[in-house]
C-alpha positions, 0 to 999 in steps of 0.5 A, a space after each residue: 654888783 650886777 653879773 655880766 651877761 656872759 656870766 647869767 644864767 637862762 632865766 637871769 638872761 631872758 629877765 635882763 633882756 626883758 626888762 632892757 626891751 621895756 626900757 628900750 620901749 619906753 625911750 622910743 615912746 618918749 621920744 615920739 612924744 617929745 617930736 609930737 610937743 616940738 611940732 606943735 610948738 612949731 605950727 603954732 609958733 608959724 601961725 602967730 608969726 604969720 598973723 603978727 606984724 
């Protein structure tokens, strides 16, 4: 069972936030990918269908 955040201490607190912000970082990064892969599937599906009849 994990402490509430009210109930850490310093270190427990600076740790938990820490690894939080890790977790955040690593969201925001796979979500940049995600938009990345969606755009190009976008573009290349635009420049087929301009050239199929």
């Amino acid at each position: 069972m994990s402490k509430r955040p009210e109930d850490m201490t310093l270190e427990e607190l600076t740790a938990y936030q820490e690894k939080h912000r890790k977790q955040m970082e690593e969201n925001r990064e796979k979500l940049r990918q995600r938009k990345t892969r969606t755009h190009k599937m976008v573009v290349i599906g635009a420049t087929v269908a301009k050239y199929k009849p």
